[in-house]
Backbone as JSON Lines, residues from 0, in Angstrom:
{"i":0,"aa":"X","n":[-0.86,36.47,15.35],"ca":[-0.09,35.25,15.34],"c":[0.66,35.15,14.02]}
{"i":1,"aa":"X","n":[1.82,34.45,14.24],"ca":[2.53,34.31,13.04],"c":[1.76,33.6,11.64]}
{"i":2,"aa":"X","n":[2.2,34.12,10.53],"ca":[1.17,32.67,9.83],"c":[1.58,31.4,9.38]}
{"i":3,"aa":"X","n":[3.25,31.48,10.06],"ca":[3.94,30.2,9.93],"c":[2.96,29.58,10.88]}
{"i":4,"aa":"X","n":[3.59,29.96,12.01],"ca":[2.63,29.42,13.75],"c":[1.44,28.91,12.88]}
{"i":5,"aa":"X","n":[0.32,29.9,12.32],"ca":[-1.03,29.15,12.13],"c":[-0.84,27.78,11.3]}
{"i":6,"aa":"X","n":[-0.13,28.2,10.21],"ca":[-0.03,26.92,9.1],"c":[0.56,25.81,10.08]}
{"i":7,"aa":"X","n":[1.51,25.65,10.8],"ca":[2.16,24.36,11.68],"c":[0.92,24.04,12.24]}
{"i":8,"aa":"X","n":[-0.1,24.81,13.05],"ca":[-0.98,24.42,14.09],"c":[-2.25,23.75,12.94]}
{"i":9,"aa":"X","n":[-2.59,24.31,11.69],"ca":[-3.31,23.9,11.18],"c":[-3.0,22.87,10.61]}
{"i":10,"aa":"X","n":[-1.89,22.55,10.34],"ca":[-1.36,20.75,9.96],"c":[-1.82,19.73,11.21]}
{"i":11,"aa":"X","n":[-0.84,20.42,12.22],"ca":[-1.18,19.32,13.52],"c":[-2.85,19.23,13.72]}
{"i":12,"aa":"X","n":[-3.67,20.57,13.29],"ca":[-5.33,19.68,13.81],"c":[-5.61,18.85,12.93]}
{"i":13,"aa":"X","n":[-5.16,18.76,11.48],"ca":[-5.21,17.7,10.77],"c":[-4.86,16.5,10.4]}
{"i":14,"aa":"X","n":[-3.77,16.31,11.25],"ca":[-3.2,15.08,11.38],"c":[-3.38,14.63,12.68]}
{"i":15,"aa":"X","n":[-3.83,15.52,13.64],"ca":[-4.31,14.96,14.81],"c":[-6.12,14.5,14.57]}
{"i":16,"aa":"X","n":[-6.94,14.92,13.86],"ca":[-7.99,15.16,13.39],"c":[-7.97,13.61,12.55]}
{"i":17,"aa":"X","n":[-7.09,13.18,11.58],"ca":[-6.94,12.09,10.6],"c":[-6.57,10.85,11.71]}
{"i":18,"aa":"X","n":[-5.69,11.37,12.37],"ca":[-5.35,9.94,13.13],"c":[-5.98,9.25,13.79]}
{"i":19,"aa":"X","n":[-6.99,10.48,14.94],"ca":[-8.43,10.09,15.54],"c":[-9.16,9.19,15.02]}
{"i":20,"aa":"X","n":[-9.0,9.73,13.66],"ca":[-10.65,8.85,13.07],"c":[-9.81,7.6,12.45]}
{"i":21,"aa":"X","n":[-9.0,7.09,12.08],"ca":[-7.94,6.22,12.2],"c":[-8.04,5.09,12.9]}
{"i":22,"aa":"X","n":[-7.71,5.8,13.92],"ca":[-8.0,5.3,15.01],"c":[-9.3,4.67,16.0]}
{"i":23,"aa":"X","n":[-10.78,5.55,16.04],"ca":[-11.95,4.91,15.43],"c":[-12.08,4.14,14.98]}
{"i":24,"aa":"X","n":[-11.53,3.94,13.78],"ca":[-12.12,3.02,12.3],"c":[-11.58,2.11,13.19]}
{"i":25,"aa":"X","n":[-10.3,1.86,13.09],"ca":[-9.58,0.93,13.46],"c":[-10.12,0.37,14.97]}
{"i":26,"aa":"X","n":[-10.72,0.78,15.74],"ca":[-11.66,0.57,17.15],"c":[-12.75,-0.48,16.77]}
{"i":27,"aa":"X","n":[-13.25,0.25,16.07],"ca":[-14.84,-0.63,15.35],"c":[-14.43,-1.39,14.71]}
{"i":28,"aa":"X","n":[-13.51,-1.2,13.65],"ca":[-13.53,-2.77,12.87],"c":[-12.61,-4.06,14.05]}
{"i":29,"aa":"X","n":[-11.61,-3.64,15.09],"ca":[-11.06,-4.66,15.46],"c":[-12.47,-4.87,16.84]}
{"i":30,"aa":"X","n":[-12.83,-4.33,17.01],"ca":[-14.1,-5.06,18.32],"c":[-14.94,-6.3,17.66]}
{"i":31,"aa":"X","n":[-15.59,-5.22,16.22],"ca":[-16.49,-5.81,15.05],"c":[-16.11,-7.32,15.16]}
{"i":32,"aa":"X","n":[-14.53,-7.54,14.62],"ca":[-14.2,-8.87,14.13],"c":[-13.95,-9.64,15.09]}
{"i":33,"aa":"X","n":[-13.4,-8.87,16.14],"ca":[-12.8,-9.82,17.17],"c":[-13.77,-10.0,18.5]}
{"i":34,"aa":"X","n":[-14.95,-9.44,18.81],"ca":[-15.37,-9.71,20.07],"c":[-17.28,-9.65,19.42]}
{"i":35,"aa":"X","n":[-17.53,-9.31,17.96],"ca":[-18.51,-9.45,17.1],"c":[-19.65,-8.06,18.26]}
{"i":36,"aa":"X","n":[-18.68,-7.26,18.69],"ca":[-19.43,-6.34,18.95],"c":[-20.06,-5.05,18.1]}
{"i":37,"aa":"X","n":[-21.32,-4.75,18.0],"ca":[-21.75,-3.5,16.84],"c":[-21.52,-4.27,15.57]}
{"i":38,"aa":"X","n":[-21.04,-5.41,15.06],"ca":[-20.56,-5.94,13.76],"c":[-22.04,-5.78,13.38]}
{"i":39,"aa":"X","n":[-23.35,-6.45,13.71],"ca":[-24.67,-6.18,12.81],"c":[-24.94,-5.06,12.86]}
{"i":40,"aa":"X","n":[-24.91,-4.31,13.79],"ca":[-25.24,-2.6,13.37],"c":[-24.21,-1.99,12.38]}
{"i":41,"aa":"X","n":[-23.32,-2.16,12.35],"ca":[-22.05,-1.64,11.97],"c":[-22.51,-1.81,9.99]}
{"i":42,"aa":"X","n":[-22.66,-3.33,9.65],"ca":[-23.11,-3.83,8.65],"c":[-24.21,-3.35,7.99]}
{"i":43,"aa":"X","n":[-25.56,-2.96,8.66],"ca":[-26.61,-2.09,8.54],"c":[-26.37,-0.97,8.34]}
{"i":44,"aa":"X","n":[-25.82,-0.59,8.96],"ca":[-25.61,1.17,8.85],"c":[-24.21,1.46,8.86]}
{"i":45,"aa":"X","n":[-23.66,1.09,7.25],"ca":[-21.9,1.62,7.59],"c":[-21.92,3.11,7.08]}
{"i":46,"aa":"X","n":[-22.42,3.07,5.83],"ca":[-22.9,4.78,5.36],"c":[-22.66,5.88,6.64]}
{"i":47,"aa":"X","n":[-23.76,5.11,7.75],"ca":[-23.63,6.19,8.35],"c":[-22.96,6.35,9.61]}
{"i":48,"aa":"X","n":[-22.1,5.31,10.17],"ca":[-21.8,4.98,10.8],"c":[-20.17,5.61,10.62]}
{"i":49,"aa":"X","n":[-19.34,5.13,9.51],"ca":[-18.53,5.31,8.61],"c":[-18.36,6.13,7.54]}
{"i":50,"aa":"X","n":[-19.49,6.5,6.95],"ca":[-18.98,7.23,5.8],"c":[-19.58,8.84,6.31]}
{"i":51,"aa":"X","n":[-20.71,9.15,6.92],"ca":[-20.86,10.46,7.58],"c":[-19.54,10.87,8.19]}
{"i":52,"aa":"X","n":[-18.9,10.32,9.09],"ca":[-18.07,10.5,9.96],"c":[-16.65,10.95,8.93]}
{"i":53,"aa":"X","n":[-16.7,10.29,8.19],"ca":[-15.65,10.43,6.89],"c":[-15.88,11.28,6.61]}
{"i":54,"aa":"X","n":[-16.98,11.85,6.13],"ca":[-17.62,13.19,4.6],"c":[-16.78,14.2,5.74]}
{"i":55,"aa":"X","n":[-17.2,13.96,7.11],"ca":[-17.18,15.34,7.82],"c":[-15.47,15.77,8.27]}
{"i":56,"aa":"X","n":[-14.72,14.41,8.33],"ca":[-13.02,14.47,8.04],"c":[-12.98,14.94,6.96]}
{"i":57,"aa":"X","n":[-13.15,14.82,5.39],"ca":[-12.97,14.87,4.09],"c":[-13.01,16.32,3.88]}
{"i":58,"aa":"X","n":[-14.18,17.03,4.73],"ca":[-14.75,18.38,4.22],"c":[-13.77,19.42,5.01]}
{"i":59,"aa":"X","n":[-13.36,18.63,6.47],"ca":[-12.76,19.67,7.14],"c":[-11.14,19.67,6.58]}
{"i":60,"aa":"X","n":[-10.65,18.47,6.38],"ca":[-9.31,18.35,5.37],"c":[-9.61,19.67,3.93]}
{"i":61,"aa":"X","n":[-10.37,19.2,3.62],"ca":[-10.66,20.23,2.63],"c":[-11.01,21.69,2.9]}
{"i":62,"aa":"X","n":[-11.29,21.93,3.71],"ca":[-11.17,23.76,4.23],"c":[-10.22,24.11,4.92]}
{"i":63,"aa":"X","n":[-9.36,23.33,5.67],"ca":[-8.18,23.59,5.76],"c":[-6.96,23.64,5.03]}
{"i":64,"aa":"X","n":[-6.82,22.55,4.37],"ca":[-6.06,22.59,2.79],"c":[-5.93,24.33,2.0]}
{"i":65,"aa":"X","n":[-7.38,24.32,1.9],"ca":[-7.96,25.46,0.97],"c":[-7.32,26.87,1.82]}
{"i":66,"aa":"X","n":[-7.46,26.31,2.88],"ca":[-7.12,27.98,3.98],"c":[-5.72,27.97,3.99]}
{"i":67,"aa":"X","n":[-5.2,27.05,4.32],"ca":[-3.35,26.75,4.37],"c":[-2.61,27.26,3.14]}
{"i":68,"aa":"X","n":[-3.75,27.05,1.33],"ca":[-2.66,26.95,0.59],"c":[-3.2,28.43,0.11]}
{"i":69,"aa":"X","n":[-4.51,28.63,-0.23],"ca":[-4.72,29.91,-0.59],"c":[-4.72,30.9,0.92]}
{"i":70,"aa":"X","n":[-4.87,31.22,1.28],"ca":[-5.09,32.15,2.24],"c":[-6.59,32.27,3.15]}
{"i":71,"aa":"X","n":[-7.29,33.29,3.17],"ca":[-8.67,33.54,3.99],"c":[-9.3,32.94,3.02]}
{"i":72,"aa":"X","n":[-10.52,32.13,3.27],"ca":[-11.42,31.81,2.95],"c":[-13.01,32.87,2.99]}
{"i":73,"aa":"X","n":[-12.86,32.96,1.48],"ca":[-14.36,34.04,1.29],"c":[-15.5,33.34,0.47]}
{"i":74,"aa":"X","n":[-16.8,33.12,0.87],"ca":[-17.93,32.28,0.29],"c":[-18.88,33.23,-0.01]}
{"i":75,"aa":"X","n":[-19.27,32.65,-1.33],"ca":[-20.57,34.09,-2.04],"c":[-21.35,33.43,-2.24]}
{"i":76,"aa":"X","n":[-22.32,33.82,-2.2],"ca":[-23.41,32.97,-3.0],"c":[-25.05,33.17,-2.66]}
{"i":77,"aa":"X","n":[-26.23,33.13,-3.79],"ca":[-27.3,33.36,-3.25],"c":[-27.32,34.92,-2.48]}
{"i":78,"aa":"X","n":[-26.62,35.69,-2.54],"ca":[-26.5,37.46,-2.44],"c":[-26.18,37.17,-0.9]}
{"i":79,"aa":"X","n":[-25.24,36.16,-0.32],"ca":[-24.82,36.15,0.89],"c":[-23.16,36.46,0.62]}
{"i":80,"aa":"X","n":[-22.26,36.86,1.55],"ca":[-21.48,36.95,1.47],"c":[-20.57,36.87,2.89]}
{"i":81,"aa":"X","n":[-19.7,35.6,2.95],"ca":[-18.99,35.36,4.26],"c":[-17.64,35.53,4.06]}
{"i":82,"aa":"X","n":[-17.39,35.99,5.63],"ca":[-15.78,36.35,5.32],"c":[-15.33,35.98,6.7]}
{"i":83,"aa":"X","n":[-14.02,35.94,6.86],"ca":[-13.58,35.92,8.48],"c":[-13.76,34.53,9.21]}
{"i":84,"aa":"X","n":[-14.25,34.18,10.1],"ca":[-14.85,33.37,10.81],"c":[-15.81,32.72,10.39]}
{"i":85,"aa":"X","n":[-16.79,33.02,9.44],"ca":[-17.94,32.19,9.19],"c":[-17.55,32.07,7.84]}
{"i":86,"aa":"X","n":[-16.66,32.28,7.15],"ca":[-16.72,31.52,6.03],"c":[-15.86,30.1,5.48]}
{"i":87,"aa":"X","n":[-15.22,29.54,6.14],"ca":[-14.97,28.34,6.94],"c":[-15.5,27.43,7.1]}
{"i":88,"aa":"X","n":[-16.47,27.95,8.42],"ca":[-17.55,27.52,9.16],"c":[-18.64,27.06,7.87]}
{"i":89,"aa":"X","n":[-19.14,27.73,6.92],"ca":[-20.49,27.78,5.73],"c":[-19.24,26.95,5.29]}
{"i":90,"aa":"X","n":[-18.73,26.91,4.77],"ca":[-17.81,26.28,3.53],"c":[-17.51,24.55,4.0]}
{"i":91,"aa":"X","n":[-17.32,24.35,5.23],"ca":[-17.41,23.13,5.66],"c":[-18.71,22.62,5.57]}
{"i":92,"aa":"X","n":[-19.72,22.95,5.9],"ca":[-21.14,22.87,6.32],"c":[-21.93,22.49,5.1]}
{"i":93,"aa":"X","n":[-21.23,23.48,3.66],"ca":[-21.28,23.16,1.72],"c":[-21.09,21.71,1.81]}
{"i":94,"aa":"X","n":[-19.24,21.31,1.92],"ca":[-18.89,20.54,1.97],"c":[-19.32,19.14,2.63]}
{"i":95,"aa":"X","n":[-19.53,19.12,3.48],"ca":[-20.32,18.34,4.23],"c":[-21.41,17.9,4.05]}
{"i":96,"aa":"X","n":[-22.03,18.6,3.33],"ca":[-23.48,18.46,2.8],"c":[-23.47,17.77,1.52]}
{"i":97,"aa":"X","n":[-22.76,18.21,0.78],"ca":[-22.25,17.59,-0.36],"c":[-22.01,16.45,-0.6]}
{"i":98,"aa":"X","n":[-21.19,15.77,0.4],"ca":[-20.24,14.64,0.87],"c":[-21.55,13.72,1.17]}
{"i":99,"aa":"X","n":[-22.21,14.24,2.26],"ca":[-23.91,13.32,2.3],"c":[-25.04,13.28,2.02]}
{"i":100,"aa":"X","n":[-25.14,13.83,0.8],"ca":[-25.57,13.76,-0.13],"c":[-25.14,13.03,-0.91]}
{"i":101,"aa":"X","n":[-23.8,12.98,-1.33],"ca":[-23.59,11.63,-2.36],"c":[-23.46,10.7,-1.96]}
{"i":102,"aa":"X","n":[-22.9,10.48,-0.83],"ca":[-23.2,9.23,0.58],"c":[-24.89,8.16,-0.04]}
{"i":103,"aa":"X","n":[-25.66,9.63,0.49],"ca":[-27.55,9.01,0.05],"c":[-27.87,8.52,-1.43]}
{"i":104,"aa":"X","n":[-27.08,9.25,-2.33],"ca":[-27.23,9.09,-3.42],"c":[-26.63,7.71,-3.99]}
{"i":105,"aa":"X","n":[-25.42,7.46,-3.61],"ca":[-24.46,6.78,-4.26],"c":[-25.54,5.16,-3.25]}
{"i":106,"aa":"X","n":[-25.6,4.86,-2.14],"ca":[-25.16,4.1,-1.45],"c":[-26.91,3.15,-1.59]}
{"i":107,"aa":"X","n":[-26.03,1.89,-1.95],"ca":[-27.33,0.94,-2.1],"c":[-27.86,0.35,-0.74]}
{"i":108,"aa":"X","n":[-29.08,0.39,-0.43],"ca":[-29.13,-0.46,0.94],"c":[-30.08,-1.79,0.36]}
């Protein structure tokens, strides 16, 4: 495939990917306010309700970014070494982990 072709297609899953959850948010908070549906769960559990769901937009924006502007994505670490297809895949999964983890860390209940 071209790697123009990939880079166009890898924008559109990301802006199709951003708008979704956009769009979500925007689901839950207008039910929340306006019909007070999920609003106490929602309130209880926004971390995870909201901000998981985020880390995991945030991380995949971020391995795509990373793949679009540098090229293949290669992950080392701990005497592992990914390339191709799974290093992406691990590199989101870093990311992601990362993201909720500071989620747990950061977030007062």
């Amino acid at each position: 495939m071209d790697p123009r072709a990939q880079a166009v297609m890898g924008w559109i899953a990301v802006c199709l990917v951003s708008a979704l959850t956009v769009l979500f948010f925007g689901i839950i908070c207008w039910r929340g306010f306006s019909e007070k549906a999920w609003l106490k769960i929602t309130q209880d559990n926004f971390a995870t309700i909201v901000g998981l769901p985020a880390a995991a937009v945030g991380s995949l924006f971020l391995v795509l970014v990373l793949r679009f502007t540098t090229g293949d994505i290669s992950v080392e670490g701990f005497g592992l070494k990914f390339q191709g297809a799974a290093a992406p895949i691990v590199f989101w999964v870093v990311c992601f982990l990362a993201m909720a983890s500071a989620i747990k860390m950061l977030w007062k209940q």
